[in-house]
SEMARPA-474712 format. One record per atom (N, C-alpha, C): residue in one letter; atom name; x, y, z. Coordinates in steps of 0.001 Angstrom, whole numbers, plus 500000, padded with zeros to 6 digits. Example, Ala and Ser with C-alpha at 12.3 -4.5 7.8 and 13.67 -1.06 7.14 Angstrom:
! residues 2
pt r A	a N	east 513190	north 494310	up 507800
pt r A	a CA	east 512300	north 495500	up 507800
pt r A	a C	east 513200	north 496700	up 507800
pt r S	a N	east 512850	north 497750	up 507080
pt r S	a CA	east 513670	north 498940	up 507140
pt r S	a C	east 512900	north 500030	up 507870
This chain:
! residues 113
pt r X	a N	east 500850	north 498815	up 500000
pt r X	a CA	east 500000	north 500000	up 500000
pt r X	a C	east 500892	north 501242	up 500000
pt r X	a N	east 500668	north 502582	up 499482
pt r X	a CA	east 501184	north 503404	up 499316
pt r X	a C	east 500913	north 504190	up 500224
pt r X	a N	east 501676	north 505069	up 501075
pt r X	a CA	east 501254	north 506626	up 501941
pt r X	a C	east 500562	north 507605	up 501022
pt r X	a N	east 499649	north 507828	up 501589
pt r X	a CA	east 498525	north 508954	up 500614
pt r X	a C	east 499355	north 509988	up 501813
pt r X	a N	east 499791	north 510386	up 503059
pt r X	a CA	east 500219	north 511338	up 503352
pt r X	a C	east 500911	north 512071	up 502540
pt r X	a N	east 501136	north 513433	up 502470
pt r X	a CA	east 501930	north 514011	up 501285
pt r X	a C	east 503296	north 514194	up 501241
pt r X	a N	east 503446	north 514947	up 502813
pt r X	a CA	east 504818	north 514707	up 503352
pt r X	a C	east 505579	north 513512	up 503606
pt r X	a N	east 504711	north 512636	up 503642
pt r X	a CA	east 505569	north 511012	up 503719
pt r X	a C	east 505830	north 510371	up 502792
pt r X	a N	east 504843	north 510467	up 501659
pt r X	a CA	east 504855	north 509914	up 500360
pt r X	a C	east 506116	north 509295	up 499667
pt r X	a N	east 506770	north 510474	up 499696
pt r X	a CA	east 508237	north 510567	up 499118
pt r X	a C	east 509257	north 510041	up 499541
pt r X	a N	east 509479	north 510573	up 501135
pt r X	a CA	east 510266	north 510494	up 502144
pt r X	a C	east 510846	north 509684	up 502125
pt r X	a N	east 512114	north 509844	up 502374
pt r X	a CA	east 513231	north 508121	up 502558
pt r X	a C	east 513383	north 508533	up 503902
pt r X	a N	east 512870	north 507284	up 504557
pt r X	a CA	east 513358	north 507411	up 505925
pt r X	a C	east 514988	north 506699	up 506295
pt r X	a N	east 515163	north 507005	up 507089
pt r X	a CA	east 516446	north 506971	up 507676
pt r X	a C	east 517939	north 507419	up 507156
pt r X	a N	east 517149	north 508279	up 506047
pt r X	a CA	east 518308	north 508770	up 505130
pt r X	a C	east 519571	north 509037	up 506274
pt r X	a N	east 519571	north 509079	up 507266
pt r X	a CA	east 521431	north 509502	up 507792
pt r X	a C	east 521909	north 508045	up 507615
pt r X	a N	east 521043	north 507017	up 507648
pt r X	a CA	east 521810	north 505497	up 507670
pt r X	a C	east 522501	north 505014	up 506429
pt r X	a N	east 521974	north 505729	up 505775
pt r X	a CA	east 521833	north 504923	up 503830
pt r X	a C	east 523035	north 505378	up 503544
pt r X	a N	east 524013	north 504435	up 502980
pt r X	a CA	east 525036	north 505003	up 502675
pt r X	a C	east 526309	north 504861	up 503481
pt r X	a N	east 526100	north 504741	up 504405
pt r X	a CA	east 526694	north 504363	up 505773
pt r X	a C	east 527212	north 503131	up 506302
pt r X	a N	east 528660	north 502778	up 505472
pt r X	a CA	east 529036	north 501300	up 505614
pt r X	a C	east 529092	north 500899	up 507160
pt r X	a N	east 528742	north 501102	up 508022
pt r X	a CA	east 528453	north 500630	up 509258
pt r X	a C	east 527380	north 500305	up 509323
pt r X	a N	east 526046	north 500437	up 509332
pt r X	a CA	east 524720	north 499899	up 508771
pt r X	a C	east 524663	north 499191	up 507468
pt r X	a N	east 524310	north 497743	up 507950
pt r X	a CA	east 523959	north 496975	up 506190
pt r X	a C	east 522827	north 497428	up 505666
pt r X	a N	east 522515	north 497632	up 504447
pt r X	a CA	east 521951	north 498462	up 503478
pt r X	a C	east 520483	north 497593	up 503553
pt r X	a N	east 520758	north 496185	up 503890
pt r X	a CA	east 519047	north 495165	up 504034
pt r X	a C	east 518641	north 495635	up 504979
pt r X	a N	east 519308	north 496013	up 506217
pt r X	a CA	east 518545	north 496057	up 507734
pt r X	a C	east 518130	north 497631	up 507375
pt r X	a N	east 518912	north 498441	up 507352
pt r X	a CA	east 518666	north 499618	up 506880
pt r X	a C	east 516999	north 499645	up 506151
pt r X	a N	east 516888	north 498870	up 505606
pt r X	a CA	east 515854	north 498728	up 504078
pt r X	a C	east 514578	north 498062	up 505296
pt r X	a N	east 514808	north 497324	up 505684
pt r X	a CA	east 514011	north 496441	up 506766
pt r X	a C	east 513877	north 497845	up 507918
pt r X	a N	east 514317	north 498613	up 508207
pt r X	a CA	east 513964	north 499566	up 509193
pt r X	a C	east 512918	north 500445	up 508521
pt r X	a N	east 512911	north 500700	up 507514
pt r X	a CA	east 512483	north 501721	up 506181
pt r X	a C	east 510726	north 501074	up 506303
pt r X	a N	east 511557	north 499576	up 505988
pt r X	a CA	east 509892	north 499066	up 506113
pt r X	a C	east 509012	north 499248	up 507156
pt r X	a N	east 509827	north 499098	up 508193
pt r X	a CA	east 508740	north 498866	up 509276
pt r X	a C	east 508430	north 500500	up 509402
pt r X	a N	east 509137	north 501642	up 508750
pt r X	a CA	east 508355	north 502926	up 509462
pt r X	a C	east 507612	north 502855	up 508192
pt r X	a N	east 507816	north 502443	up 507041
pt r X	a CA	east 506123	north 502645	up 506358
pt r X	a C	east 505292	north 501907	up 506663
pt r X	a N	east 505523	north 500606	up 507145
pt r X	a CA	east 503972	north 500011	up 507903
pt r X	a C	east 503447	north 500608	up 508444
pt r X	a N	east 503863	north 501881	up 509997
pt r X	a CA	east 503344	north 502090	up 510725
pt r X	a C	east 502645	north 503263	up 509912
pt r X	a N	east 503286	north 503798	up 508891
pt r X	a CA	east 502606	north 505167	up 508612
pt r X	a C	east 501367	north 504494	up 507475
pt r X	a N	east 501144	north 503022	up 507175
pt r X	a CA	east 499996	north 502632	up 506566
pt r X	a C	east 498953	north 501914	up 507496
pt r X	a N	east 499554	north 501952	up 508845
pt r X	a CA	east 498615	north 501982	up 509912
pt r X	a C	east 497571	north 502506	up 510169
pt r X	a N	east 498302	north 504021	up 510592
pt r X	a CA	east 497955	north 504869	up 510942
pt r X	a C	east 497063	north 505548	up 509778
pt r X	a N	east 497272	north 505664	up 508798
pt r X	a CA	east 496453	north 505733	up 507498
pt r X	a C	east 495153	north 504360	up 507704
pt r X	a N	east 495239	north 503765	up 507674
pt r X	a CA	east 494222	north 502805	up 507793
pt r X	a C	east 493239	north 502917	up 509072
pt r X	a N	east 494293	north 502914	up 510248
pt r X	a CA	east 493518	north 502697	up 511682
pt r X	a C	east 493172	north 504189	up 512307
pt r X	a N	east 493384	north 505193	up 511557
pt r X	a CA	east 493339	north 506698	up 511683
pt r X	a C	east 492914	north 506868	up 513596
pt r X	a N	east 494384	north 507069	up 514004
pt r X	a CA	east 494151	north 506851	up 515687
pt r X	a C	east 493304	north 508671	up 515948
pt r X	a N	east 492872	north 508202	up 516771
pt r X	a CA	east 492261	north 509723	up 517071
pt r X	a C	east 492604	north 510401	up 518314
pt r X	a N	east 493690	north 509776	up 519013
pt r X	a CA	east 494160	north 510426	up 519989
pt r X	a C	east 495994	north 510060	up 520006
pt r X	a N	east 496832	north 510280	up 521283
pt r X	a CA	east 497971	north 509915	up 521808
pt r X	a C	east 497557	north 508834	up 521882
pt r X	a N	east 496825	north 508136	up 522728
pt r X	a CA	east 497322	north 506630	up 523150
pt r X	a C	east 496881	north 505797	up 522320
pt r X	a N	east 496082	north 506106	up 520750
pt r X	a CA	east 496156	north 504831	up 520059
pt r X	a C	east 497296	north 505279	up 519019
pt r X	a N	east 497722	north 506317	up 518979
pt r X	a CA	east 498969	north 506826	up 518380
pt r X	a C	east 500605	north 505524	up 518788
pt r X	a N	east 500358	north 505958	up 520052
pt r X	a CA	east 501061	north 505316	up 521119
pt r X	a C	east 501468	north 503913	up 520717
pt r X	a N	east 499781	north 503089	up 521002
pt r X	a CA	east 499883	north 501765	up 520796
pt r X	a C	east 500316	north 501683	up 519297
pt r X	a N	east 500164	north 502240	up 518146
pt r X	a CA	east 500491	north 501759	up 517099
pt r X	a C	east 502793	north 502079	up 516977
pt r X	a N	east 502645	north 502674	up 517596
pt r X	a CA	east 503959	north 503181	up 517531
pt r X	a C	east 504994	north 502275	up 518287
pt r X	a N	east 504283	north 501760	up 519760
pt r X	a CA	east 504975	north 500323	up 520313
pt r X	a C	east 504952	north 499545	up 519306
pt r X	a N	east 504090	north 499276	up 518361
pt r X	a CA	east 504000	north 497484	up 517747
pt r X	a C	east 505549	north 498101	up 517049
pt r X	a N	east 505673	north 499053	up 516075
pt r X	a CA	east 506686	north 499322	up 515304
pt r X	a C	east 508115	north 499156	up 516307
pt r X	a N	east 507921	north 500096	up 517218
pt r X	a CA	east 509186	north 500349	up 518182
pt r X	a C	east 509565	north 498423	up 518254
pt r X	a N	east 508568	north 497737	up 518924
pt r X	a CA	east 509488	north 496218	up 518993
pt r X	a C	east 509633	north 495629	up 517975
pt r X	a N	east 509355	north 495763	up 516878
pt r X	a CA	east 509729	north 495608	up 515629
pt r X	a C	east 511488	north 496129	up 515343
pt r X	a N	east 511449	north 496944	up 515432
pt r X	a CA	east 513069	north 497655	up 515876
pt r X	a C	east 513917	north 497023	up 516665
pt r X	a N	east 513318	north 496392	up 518170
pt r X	a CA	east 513995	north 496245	up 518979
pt r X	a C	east 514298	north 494911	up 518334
pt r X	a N	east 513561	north 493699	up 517582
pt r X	a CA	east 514083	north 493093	up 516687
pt r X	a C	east 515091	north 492866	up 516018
pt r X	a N	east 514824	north 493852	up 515142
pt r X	a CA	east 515915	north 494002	up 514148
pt r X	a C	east 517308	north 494779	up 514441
pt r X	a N	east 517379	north 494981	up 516149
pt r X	a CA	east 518826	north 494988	up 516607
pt r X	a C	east 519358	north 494136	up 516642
pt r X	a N	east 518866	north 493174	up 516675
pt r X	a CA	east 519448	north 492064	up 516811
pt r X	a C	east 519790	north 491189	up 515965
pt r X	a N	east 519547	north 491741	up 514720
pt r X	a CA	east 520029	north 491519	up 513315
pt r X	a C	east 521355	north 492220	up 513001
pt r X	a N	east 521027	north 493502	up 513356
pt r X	a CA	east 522295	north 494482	up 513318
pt r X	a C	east 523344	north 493862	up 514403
pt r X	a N	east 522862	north 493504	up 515396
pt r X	a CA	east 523951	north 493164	up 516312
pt r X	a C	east 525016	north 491869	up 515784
pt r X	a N	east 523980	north 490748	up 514730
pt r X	a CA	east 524280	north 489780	up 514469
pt r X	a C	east 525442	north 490616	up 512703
pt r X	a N	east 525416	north 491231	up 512450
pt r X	a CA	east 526134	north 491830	up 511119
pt r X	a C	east 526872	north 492433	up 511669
pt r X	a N	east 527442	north 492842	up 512815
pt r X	a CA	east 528263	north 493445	up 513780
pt r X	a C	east 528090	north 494678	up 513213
pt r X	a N	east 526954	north 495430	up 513721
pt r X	a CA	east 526778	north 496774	up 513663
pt r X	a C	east 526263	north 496952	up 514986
pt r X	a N	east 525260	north 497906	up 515033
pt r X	a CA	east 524389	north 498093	up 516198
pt r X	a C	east 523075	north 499207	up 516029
pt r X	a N	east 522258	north 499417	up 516571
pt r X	a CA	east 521657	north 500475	up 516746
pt r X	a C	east 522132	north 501668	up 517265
pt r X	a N	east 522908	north 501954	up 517194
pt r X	a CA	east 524154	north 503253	up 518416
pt r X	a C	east 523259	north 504662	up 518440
pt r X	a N	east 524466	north 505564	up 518680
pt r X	a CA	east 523720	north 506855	up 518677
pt r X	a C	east 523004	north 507690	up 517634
pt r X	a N	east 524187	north 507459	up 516791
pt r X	a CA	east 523361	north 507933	up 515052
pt r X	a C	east 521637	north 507118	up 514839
pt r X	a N	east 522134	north 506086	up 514581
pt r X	a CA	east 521044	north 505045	up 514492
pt r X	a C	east 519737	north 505653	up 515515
pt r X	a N	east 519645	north 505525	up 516804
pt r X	a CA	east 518782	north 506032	up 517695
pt r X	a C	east 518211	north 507086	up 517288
pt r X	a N	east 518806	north 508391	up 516989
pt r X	a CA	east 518529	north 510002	up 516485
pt r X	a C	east 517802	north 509283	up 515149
pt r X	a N	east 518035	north 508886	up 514244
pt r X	a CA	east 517971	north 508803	up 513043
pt r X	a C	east 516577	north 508258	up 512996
pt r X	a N	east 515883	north 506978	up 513907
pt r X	a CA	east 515081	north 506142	up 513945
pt r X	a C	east 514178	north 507188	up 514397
pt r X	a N	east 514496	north 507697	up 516015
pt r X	a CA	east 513778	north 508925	up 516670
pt r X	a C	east 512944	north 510004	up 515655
pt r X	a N	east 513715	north 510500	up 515138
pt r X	a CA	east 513484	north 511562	up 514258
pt r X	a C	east 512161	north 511134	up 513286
pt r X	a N	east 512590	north 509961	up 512396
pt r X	a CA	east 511571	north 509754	up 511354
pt r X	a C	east 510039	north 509205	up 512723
pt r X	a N	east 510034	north 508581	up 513348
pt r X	a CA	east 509052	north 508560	up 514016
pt r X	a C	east 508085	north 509931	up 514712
pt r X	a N	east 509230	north 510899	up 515140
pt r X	a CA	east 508433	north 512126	up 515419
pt r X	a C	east 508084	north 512778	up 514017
pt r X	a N	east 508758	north 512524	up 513151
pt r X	a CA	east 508184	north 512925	up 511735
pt r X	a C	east 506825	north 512806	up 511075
pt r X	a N	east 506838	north 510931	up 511828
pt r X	a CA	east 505570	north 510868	up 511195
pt r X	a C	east 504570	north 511072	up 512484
pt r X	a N	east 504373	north 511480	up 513781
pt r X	a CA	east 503781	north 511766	up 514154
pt r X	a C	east 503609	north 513067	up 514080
pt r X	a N	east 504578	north 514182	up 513445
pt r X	a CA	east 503647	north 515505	up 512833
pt r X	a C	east 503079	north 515093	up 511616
pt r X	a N	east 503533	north 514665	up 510849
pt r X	a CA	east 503081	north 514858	up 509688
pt r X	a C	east 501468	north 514424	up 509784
pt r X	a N	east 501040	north 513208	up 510616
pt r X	a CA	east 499839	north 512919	up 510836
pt r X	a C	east 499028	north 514162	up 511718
pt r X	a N	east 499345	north 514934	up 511904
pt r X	a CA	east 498673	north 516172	up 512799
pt r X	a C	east 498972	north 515489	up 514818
pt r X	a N	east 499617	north 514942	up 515156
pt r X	a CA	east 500158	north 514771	up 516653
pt r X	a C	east 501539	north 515316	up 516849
pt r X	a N	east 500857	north 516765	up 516918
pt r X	a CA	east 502095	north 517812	up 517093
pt r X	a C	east 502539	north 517610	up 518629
pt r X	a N	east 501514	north 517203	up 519480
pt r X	a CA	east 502237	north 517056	up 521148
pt r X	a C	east 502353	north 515576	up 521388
pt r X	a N	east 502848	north 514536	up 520262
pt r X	a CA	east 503608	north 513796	up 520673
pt r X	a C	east 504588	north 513908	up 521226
pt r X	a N	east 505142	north 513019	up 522147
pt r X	a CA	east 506230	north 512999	up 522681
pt r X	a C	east 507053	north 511905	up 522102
pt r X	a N	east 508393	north 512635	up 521653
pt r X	a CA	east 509449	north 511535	up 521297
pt r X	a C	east 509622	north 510209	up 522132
pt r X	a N	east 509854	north 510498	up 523016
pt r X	a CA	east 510226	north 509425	up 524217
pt r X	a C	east 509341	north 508161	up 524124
pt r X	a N	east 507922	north 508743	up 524287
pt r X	a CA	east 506570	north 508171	up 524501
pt r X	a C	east 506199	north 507202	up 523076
pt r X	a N	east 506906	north 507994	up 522120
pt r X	a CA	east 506613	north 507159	up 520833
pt r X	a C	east 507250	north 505765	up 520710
pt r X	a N	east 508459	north 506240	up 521008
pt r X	a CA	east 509654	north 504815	up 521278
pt r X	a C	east 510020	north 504291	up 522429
pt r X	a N	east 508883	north 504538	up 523445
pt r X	a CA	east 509522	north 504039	up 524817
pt r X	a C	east 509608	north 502902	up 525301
pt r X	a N	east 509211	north 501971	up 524595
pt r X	a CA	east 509643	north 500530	up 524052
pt r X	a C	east 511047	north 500247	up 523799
pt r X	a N	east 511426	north 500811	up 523275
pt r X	a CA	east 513275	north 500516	up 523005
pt r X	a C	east 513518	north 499835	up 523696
pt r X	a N	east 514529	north 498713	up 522683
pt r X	a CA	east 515718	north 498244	up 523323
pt r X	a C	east 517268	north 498642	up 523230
pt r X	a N	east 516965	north 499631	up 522384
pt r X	a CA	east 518296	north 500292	up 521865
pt r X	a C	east 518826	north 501860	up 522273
């Protein structure tokens, strides 16, 4: 399914990773995926507040915490770049959906990374 959002449409997420021989370019691609699932979620399940915002944003976040462990297994990691980078496109797509008083933290506070 495609993002009908406008601002997301386009968007390459995690662009600081891409490119970045310390991140493999599949997991990278596999991170990509899982933030457009959530943003065809949220398109689908159109949350109408924070906390179903929330809940859709945990399923993704352990989805992540996953696929550290892919990265961990390619001897990379989720590190600091990685963290900011993941962070970011998630508060992204919670403006872009109109949840301007999301909270970063709250979005990913699931982490394992």
């Amino acid at each position: 399914m495609a993002i009908t959002n406008e601002q997301l449409a386009g968007y390459e997420f995690l662009r600081s990773m891409r490119g970045d021989g310390y991140y493999p370019a599949h997991l990278v691609a596999k991170g990509g995926d899982i933030l457009h699932a959530l943003c065809e979620r949220i398109e689908a399940e159109s949350p109408r507040g924070l906390d179903e915002l929330y809940q859709l944003t945990q399923v993704a976040t352990e989805q992540f915490n996953l696929l550290a462990e892919e990265f961990d297994a390619a001897d990379s990691e989720i590190e600091t770049v990685a963290r900011e980078a993941i962070a970011e496109d998630f508060d992204r797509i919670a403006q872009a959906y109109g949840f301007a008083d999301a909270d970063v933290e709250e979005l990913v506070a699931e982490r394992d990374w």
